[in-house]
C-alpha positions in Angstrom: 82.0 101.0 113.1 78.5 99.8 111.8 77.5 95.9 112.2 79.0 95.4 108.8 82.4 96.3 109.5 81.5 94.5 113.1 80.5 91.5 111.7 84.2 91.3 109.3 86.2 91.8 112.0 84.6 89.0 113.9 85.1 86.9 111.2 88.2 88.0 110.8 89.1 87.0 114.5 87.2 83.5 114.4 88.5 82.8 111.2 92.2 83.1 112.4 90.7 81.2 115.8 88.8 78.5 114.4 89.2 78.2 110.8 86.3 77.8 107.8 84.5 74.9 109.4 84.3 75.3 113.0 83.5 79.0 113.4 79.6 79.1 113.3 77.2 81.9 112.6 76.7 82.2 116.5 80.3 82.5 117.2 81.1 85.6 114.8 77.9 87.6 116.2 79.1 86.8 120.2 82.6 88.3 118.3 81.3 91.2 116.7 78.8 92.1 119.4 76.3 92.1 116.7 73.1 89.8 115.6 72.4 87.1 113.8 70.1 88.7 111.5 72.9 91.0 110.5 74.9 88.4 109.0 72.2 87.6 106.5 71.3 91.0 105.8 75.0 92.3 105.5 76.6 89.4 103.4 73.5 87.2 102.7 75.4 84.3 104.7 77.7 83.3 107.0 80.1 81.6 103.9 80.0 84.5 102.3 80.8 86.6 105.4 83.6 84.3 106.2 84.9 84.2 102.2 85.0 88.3 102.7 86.9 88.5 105.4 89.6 85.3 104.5 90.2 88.0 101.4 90.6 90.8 103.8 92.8 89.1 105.6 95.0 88.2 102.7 94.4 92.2 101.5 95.7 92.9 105.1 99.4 90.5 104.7 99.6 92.2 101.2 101.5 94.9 102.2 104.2 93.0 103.8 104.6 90.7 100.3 106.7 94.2 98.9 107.7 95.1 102.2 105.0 97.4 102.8 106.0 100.5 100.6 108.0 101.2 103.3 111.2 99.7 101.6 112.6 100.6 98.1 112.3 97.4 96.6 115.6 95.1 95.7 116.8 94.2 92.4 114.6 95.6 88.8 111.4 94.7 88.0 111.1 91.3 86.9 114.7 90.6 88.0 115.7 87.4 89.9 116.8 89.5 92.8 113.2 90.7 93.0 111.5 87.8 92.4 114.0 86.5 95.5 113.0 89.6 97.5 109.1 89.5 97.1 109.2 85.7 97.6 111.4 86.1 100.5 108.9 88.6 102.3 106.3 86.3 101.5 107.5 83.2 103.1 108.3 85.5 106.4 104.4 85.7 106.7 104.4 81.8 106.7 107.0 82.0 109.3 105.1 84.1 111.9 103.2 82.2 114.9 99.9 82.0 114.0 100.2 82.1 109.6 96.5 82.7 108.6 97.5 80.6 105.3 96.5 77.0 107.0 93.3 78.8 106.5 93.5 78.6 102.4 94.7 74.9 102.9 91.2 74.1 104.7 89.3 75.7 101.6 91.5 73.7 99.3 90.8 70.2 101.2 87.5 71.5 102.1 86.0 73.0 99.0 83.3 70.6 98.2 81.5 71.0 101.7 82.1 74.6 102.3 80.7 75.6 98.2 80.0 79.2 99.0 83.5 80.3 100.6 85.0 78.4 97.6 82.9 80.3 95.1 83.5 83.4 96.3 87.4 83.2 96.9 87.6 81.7 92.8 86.1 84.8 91.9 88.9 86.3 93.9 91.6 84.5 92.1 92.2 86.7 89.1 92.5 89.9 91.4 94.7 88.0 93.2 97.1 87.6 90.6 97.0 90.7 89.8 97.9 92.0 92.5 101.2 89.9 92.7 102.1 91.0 89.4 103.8 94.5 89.9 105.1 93.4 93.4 107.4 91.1 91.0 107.1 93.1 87.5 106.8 96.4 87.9 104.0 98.5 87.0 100.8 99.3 88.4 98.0 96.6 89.4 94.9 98.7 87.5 97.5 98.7 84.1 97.2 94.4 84.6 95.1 93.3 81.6 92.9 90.4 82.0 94.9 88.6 80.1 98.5 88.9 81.9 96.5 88.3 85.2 95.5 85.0 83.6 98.1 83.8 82.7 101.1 85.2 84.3 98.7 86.4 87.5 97.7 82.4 87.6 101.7 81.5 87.2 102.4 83.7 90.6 98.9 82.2 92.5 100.1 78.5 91.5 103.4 79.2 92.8 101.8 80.8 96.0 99.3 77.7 96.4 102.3 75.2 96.4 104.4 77.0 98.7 101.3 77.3 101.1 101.0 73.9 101.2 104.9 73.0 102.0 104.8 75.5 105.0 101.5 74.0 106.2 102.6 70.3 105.6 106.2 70.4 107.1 107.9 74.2 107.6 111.0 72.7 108.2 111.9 72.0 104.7 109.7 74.3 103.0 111.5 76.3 100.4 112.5 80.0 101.1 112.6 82.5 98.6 116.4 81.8 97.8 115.4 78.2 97.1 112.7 79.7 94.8 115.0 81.7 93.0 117.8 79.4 92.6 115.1 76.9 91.0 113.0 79.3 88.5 117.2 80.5 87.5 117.4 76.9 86.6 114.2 76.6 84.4 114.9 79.8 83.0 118.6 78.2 82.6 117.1 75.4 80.9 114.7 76.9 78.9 117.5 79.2 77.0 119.6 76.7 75.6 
């Protein structure tokens, strides 16, 4: 590995050690074995660094959101029992000892003092979205116009944001994805009389 990879992965590990606002420039180059100069040179500064590799680490969980590939999917595309099966497999990442998504709660509450990481991860938004989309719908994420992934993309992310925030705030009565389900069958209930 170069000192740019380097320098992710010790972001990467601070990130998940520290969080956004404590990890300093110093502590990702004693991480990555690397220099300071490199951060500067290699992601033009430490905000940006750290923004980088908070996306890599979601890009990383990713895979486990449709059970990695691994799994034929349940239930059709855009089916409740998929939507119940993708949200399921993403609440099991919030579950695990150490859930890197207290992380995208310390941007959120954070955002005005740390403007470069929250720049950078808005600009990741849309992407974001669009990669949720075939996980629940089908398809294939480079097929995603702009327009579903901003609208339907930004549906998934708002949904995603929320249920961040109820596992960071109090896991014990966070929804799961049954709970999930059971409430978008109701609006969809609702919305067809």
């Amino acid at each position: 590995m170069g000192h740019r990879e380097d320098l992710l992965e010790g972001a990467k590990s601070c990130l998940l050690e520290k969080g956004f606002a404590r990890t300093t420039a110093r502590d990702i180059v004693k991480a990555s074995g690397t220099n300071l100069a490199s951060i500067g040179y290699h992601y033009g500064s430490k905000d940006a660094l750290l923004a980088k590799a908070y996306v890599a680490l979601v890009e990383g969980l990713s895979g486990a959101f449709d059970g990695g590939g691994a799994v034929e999917p349940e239930g059709a595309p855009g089916s409740l029992e998929r939507f119940r099966w993708v949200w399921s497999n993403i609440v099991a990442t919030m579950r695990e000892p150490g859930s890197m998504w207290r992380l995208s709660m310390e941007i959120v509450v954070m955002g005005d003092q740390l403007p470069e990481v929250r720049d950078h991860l808005a600009l990741a938004q849309r992407e974001a979205g669009r990669g949720l989309i075939p996980m629940l719908m089908g398809g294939r994420e480079e097929d995603v116009s702009d327009e579903t992934a901003d609208t339907l993309g930004r549906f998934y992310l708002t949904l995603m944001t929320g249920l961040i925030a109820q596992w960071t705030f109090d896991p014990k009565t966070a929804p799961d994805g049954d709970a999930l389900t059971e409430g978008l069958r109701l609006v969809v209930a609702a919305a067809s009389r």
